[in-house]
CHARMM internal coordinates of N, CA and C (Angstrom, degrees):
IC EDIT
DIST 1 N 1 CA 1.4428
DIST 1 CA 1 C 1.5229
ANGL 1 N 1 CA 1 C 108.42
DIST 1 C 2 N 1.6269
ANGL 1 CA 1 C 2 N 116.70
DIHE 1 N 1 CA 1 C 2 N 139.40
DIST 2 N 2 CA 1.5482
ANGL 1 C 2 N 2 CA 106.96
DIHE 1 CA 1 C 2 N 2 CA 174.40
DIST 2 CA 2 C 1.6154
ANGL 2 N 2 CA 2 C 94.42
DIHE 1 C 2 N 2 CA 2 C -108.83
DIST 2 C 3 N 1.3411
ANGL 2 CA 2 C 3 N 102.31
DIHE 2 N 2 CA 2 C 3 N 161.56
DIST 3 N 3 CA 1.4065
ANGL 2 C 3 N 3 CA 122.95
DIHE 2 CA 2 C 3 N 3 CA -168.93
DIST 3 CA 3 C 1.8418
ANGL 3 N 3 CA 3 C 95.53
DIHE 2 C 3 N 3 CA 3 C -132.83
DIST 3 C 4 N 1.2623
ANGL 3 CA 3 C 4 N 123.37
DIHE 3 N 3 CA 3 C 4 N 22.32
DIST 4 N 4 CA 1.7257
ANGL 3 C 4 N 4 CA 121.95
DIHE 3 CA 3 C 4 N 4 CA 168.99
DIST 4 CA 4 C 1.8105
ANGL 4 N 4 CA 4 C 92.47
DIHE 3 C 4 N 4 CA 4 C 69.14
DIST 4 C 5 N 1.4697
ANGL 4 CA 4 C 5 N 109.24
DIHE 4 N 4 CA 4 C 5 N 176.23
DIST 5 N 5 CA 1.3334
ANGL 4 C 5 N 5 CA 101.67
DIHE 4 CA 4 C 5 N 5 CA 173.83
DIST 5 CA 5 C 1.3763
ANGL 5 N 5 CA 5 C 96.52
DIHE 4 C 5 N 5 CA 5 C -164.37
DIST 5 C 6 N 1.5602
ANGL 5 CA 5 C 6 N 136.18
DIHE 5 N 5 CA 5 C 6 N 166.52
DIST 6 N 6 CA 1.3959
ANGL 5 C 6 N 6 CA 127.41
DIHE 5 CA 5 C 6 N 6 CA -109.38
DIST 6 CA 6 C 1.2723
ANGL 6 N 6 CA 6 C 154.91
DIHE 5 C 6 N 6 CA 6 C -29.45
DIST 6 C 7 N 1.3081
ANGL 6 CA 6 C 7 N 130.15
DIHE 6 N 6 CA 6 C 7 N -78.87
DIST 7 N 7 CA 1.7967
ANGL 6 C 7 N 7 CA 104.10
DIHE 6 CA 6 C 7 N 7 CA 175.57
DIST 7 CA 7 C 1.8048
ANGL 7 N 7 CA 7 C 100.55
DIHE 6 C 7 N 7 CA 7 C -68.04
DIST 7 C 8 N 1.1819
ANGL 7 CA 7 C 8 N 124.24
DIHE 7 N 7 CA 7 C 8 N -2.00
DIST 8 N 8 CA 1.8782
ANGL 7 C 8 N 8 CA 115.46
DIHE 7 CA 7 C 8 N 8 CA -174.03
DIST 8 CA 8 C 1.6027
ANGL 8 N 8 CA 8 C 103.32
DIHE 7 C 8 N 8 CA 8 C -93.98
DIST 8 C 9 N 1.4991
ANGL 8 CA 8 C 9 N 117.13
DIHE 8 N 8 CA 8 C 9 N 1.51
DIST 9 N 9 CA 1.7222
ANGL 8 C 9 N 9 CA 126.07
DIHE 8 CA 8 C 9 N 9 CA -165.13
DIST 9 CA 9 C 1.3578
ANGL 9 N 9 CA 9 C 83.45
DIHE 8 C 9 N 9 CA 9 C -60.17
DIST 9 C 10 N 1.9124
ANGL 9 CA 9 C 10 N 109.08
DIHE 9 N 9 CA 9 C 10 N 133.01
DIST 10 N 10 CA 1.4653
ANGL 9 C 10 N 10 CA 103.67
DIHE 9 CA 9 C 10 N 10 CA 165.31
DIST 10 CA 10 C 1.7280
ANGL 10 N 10 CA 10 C 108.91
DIHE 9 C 10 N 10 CA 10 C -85.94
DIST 10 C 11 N 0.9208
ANGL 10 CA 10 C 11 N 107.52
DIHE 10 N 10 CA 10 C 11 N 142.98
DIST 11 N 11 CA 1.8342
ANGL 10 C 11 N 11 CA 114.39
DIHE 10 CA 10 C 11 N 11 CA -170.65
DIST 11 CA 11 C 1.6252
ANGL 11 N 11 CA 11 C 96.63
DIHE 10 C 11 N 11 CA 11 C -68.48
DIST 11 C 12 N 1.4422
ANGL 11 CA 11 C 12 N 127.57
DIHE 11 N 11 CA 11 C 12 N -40.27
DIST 12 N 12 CA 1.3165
ANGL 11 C 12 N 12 CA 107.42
DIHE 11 CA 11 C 12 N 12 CA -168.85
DIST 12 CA 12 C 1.5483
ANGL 12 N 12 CA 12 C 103.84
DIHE 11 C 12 N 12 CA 12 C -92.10
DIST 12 C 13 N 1.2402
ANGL 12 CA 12 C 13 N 123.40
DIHE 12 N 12 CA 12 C 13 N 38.59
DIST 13 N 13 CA 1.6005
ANGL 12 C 13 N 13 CA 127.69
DIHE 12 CA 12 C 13 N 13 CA 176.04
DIST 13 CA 13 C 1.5173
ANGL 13 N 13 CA 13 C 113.94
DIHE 12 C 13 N 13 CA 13 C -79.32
DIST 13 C 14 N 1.6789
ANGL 13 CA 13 C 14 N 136.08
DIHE 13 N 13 CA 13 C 14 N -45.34
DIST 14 N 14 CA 1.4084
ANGL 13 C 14 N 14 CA 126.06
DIHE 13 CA 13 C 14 N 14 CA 143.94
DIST 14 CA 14 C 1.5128
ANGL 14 N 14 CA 14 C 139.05
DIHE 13 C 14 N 14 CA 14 C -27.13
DIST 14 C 15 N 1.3452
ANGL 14 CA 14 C 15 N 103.03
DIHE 14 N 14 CA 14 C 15 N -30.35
DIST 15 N 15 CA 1.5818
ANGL 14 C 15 N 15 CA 117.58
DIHE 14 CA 14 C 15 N 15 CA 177.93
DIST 15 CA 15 C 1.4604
ANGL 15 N 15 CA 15 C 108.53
DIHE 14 C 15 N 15 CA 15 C -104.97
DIST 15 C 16 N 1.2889
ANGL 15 CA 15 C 16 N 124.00
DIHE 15 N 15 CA 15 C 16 N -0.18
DIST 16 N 16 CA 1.3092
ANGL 15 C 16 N 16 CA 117.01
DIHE 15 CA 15 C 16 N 16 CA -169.03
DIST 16 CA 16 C 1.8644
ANGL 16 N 16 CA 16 C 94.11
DIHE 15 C 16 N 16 CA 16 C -122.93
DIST 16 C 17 N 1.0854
ANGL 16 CA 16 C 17 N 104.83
DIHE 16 N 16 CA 16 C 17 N -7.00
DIST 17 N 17 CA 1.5875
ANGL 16 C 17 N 17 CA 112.14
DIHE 16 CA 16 C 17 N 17 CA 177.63
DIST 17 CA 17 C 1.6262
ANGL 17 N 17 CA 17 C 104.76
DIHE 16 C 17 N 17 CA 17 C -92.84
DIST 17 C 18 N 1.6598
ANGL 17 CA 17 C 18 N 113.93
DIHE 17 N 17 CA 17 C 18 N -48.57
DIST 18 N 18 CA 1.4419
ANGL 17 C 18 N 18 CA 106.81
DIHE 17 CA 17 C 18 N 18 CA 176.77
DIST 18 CA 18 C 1.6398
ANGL 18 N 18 CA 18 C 115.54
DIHE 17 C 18 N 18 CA 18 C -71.73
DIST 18 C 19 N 1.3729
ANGL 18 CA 18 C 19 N 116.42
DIHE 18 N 18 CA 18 C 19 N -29.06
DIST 19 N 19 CA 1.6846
ANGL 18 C 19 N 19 CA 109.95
DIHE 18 CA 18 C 19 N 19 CA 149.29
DIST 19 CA 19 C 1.1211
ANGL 19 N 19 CA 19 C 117.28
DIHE 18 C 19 N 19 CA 19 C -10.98
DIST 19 C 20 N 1.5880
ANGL 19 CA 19 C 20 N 89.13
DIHE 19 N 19 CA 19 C 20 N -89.76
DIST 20 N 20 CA 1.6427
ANGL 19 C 20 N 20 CA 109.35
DIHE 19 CA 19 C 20 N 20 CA -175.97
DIST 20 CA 20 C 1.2878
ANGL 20 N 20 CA 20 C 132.53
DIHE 19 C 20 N 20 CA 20 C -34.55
DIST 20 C 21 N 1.7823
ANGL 20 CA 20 C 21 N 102.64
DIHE 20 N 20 CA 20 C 21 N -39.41
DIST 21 N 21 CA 1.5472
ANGL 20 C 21 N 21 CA 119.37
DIHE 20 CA 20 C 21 N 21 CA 177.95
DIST 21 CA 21 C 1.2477
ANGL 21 N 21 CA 21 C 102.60
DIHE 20 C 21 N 21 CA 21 C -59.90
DIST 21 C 22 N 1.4658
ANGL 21 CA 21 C 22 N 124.25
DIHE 21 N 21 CA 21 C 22 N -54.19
DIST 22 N 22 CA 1.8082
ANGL 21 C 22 N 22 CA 128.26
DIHE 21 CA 21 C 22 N 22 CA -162.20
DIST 22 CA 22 C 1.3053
ANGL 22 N 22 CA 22 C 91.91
DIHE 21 C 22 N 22 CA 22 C -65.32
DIST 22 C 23 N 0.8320
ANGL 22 CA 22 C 23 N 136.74
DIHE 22 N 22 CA 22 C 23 N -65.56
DIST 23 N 23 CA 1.2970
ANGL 22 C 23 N 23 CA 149.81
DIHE 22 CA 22 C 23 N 23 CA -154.90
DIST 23 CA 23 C 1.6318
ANGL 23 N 23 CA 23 C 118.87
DIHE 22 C 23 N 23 CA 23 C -46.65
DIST 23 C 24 N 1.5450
ANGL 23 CA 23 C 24 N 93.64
DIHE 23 N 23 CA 23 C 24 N -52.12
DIST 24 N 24 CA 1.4664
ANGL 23 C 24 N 24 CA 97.00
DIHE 23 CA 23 C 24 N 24 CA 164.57
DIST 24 CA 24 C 1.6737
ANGL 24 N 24 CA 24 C 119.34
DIHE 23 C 24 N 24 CA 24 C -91.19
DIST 24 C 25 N 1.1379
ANGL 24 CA 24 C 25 N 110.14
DIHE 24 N 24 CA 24 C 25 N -11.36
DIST 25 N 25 CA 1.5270
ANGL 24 C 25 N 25 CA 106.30
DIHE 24 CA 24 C 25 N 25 CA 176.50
DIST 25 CA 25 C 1.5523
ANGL 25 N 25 CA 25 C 104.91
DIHE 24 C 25 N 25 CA 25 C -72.53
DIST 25 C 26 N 1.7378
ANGL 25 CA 25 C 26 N 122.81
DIHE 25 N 25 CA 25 C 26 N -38.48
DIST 26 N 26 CA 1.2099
ANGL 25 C 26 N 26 CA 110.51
DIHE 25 CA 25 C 26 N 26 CA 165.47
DIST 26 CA 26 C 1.2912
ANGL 26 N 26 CA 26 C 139.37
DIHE 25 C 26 N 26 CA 26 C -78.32
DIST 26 C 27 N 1.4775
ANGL 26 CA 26 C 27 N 110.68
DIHE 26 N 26 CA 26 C 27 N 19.41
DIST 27 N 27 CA 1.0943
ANGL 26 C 27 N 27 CA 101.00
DIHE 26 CA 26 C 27 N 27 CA -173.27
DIST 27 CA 27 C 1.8286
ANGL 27 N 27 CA 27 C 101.33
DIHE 26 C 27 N 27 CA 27 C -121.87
DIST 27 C 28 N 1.1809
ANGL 27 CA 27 C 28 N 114.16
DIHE 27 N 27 CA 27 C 28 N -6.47
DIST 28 N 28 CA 1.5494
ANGL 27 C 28 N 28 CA 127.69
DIHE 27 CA 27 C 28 N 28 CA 152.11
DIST 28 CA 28 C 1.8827
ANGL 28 N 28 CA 28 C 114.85
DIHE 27 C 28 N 28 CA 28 C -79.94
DIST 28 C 29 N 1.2476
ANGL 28 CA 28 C 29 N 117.43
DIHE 28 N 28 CA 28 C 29 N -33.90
DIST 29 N 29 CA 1.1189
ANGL 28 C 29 N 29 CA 107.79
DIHE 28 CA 28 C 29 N 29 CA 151.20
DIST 29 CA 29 C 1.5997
ANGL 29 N 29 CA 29 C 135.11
DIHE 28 C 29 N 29 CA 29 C -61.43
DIST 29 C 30 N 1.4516
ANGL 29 CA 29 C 30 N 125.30
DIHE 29 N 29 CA 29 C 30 N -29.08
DIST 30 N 30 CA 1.5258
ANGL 29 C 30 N 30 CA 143.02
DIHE 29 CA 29 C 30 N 30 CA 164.56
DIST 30 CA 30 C 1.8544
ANGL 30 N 30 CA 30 C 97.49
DIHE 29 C 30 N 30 CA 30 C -56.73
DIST 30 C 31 N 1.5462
ANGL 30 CA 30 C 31 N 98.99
DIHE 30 N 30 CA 30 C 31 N -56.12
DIST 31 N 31 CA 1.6598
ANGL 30 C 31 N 31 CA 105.69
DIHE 30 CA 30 C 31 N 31 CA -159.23
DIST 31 CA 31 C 1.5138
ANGL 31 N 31 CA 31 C 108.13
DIHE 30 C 31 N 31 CA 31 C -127.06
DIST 31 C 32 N 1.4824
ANGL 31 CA 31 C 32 N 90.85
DIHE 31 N 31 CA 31 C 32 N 75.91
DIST 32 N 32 CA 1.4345
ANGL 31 C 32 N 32 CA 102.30
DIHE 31 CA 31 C 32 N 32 CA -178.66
DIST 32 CA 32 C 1.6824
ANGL 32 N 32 CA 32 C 122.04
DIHE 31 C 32 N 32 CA 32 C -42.44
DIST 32 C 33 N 1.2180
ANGL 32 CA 32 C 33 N 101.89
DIHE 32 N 32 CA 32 C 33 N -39.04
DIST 33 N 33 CA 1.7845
ANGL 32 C 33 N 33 CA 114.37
DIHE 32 CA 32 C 33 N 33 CA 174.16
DIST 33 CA 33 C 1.5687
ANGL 33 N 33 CA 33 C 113.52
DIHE 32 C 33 N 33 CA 33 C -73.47
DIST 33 C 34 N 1.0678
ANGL 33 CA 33 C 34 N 118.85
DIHE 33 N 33 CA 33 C 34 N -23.63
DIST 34 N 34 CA 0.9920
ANGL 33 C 34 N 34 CA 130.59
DIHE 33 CA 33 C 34 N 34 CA 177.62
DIST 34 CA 34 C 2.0518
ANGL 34 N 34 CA 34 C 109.55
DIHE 33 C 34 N 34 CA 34 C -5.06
DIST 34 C 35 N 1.4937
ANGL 34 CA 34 C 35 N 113.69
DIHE 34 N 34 CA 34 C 35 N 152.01
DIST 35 N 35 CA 1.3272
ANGL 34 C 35 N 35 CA 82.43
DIHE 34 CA 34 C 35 N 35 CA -178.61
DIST 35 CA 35 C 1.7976
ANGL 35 N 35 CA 35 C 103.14
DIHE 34 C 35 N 35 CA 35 C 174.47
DIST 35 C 36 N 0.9440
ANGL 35 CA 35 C 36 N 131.38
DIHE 35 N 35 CA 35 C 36 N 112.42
DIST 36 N 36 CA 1.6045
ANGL 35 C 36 N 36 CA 128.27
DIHE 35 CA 35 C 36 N 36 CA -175.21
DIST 36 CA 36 C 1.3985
ANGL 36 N 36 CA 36 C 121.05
DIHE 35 C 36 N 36 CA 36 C -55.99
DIST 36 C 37 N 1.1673
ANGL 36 CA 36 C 37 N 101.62
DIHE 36 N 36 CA 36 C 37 N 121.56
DIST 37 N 37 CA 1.5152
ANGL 36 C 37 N 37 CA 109.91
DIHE 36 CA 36 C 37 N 37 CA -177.25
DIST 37 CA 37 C 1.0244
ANGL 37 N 37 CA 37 C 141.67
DIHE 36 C 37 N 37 CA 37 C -92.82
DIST 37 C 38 N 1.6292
ANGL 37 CA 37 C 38 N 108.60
DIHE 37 N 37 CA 37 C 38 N -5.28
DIST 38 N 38 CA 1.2637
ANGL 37 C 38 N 38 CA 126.27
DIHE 37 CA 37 C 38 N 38 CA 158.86
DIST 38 CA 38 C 1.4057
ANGL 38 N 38 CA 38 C 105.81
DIHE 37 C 38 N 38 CA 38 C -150.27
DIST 38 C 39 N 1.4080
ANGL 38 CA 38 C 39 N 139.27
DIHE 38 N 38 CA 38 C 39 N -165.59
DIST 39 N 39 CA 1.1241
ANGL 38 C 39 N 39 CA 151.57
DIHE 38 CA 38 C 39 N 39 CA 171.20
DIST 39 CA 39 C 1.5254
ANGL 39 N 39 CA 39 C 109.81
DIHE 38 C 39 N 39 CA 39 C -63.81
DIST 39 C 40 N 1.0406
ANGL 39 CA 39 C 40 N 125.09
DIHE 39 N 39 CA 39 C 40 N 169.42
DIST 40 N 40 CA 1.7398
ANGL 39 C 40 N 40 CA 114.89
DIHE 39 CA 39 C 40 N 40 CA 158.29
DIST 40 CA 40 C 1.3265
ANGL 40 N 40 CA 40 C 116.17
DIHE 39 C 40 N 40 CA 40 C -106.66
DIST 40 C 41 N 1.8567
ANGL 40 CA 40 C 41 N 104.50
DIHE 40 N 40 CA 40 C 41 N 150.47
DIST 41 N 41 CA 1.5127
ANGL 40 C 41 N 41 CA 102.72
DIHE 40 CA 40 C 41 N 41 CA 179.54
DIST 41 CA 41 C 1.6232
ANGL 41 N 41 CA 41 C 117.77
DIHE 40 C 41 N 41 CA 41 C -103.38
DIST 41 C 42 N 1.0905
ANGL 41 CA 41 C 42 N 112.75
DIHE 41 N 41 CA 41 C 42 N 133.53
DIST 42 N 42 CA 1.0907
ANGL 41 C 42 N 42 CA 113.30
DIHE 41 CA 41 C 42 N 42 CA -142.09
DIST 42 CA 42 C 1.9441
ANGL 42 N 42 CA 42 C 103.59
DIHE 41 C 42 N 42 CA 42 C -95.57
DIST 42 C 43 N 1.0186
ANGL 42 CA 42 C 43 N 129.16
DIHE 42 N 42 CA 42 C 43 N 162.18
DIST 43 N 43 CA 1.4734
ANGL 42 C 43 N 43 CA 113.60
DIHE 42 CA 42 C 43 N 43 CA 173.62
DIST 43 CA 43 C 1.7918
ANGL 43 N 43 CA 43 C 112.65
DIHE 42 C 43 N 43 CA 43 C -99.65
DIST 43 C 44 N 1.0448
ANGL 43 CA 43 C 44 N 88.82
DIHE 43 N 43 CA 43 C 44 N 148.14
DIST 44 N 44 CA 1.3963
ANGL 43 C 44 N 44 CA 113.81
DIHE 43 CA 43 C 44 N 44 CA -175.42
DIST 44 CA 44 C 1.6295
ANGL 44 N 44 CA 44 C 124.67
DIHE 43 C 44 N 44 CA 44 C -67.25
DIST 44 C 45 N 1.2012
ANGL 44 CA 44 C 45 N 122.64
DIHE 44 N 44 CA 44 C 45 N 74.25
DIST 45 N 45 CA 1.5640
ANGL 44 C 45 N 45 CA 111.86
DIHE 44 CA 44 C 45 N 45 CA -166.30
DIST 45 CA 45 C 1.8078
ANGL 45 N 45 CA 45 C 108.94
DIHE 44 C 45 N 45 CA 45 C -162.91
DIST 45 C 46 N 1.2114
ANGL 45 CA 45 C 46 N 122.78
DIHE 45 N 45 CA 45 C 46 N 173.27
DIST 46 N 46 CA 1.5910
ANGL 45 C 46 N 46 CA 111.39
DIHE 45 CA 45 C 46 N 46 CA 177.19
DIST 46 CA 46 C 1.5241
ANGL 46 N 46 CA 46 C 105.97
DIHE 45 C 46 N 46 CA 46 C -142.66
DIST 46 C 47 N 1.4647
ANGL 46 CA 46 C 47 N 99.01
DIHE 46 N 46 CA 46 C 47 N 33.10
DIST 47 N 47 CA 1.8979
ANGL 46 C 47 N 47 CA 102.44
DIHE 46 CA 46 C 47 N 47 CA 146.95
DIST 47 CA 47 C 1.5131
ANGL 47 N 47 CA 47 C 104.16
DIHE 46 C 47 N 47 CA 47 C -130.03
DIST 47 C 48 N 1.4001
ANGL 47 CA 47 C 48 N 134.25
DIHE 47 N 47 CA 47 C 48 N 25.74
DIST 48 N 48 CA 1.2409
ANGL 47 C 48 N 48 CA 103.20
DIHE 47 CA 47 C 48 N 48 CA -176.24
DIST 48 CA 48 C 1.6601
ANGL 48 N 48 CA 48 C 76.95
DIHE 47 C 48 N 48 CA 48 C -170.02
DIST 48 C 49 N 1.6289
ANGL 48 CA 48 C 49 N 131.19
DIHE 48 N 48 CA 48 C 49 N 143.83
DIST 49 N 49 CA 1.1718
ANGL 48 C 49 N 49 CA 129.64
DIHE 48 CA 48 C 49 N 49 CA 135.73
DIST 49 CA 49 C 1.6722
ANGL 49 N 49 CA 49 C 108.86
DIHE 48 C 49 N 49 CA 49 C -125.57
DIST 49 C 50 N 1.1788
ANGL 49 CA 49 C 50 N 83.33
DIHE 49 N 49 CA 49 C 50 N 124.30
DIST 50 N 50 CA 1.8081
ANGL 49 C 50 N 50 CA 113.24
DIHE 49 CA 49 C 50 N 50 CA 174.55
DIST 50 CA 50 C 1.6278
ANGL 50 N 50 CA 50 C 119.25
DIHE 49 C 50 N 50 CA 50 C -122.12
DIST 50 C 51 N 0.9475
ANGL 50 CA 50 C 51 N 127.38
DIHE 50 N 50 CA 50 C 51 N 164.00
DIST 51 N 51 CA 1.6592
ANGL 50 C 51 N 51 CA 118.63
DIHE 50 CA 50 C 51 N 51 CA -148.77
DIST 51 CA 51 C 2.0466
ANGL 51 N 51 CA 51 C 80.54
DIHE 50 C 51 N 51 CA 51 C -114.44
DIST 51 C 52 N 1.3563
ANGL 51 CA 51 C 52 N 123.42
DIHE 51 N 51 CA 51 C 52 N 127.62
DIST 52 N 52 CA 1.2310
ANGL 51 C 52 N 52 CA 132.96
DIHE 51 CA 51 C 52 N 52 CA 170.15
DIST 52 CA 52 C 1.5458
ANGL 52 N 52 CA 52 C 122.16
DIHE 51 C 52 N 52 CA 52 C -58.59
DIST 52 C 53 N 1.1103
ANGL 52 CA 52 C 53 N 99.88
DIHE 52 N 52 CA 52 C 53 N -48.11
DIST 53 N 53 CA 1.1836
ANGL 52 C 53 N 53 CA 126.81
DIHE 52 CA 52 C 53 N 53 CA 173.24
DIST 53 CA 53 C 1.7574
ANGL 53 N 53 CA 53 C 138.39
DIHE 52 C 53 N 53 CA 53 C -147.25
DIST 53 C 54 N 1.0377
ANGL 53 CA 53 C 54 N 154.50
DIHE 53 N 53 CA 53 C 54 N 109.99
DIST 54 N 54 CA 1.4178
ANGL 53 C 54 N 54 CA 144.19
DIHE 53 CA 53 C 54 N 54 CA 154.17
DIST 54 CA 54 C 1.1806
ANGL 54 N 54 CA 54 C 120.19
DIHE 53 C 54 N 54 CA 54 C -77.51
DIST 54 C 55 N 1.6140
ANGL 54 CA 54 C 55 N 137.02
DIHE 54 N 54 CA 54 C 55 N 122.50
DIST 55 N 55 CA 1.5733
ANGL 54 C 55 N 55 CA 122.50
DIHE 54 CA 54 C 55 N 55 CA 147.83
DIST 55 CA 55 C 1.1496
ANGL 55 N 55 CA 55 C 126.25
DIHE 54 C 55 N 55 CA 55 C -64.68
DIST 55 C 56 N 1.4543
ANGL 55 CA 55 C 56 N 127.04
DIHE 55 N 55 CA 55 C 56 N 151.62
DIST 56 N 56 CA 1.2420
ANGL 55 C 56 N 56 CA 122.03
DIHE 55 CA 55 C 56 N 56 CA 178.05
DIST 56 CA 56 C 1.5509
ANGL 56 N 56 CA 56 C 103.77
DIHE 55 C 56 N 56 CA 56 C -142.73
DIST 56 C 57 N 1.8998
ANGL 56 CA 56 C 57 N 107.68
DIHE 56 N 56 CA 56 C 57 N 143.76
DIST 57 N 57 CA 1.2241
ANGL 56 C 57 N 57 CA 100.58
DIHE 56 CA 56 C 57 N 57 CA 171.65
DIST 57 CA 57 C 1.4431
ANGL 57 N 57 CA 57 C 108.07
DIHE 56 C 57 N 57 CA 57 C -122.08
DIST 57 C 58 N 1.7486
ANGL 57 CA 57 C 58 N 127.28
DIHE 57 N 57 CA 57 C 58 N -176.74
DIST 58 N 58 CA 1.1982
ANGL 57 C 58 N 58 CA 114.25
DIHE 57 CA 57 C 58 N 58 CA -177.33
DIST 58 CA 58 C 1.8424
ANGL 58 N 58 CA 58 C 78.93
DIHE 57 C 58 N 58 CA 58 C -159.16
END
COOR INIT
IC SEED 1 N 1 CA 1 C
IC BUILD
């Protein structure tokens, strides 16, 4: 994830990164097998890359 970087740094980017961390650590803890099933598709744009989609298998 980008969060911009100097005067554009978003301030709630520390808290929105350890989110992310819990978030996915619990959800490999739920689905231990957990596991990508294909590549990710990514979105198309040149202010923002975010993943469109991921498959996942377990």
């Amino acid at each position: 994830m980008g969060f911009g970087h100097g005067v554009h740094h978003c301030v709630g980017a520390p808290i929105a990164r350890v989110q992310l961390q819990e978030a996915v650590s619990a959800l490999v803890r739920r689905f231990p097998g957990l596991r990508a099933a294909a590549p990710p598709q990514w979105k198309a744009g040149l202010k923002t890359r975010a993943p469109r989609s991921l498959p996942v298998a377990w």
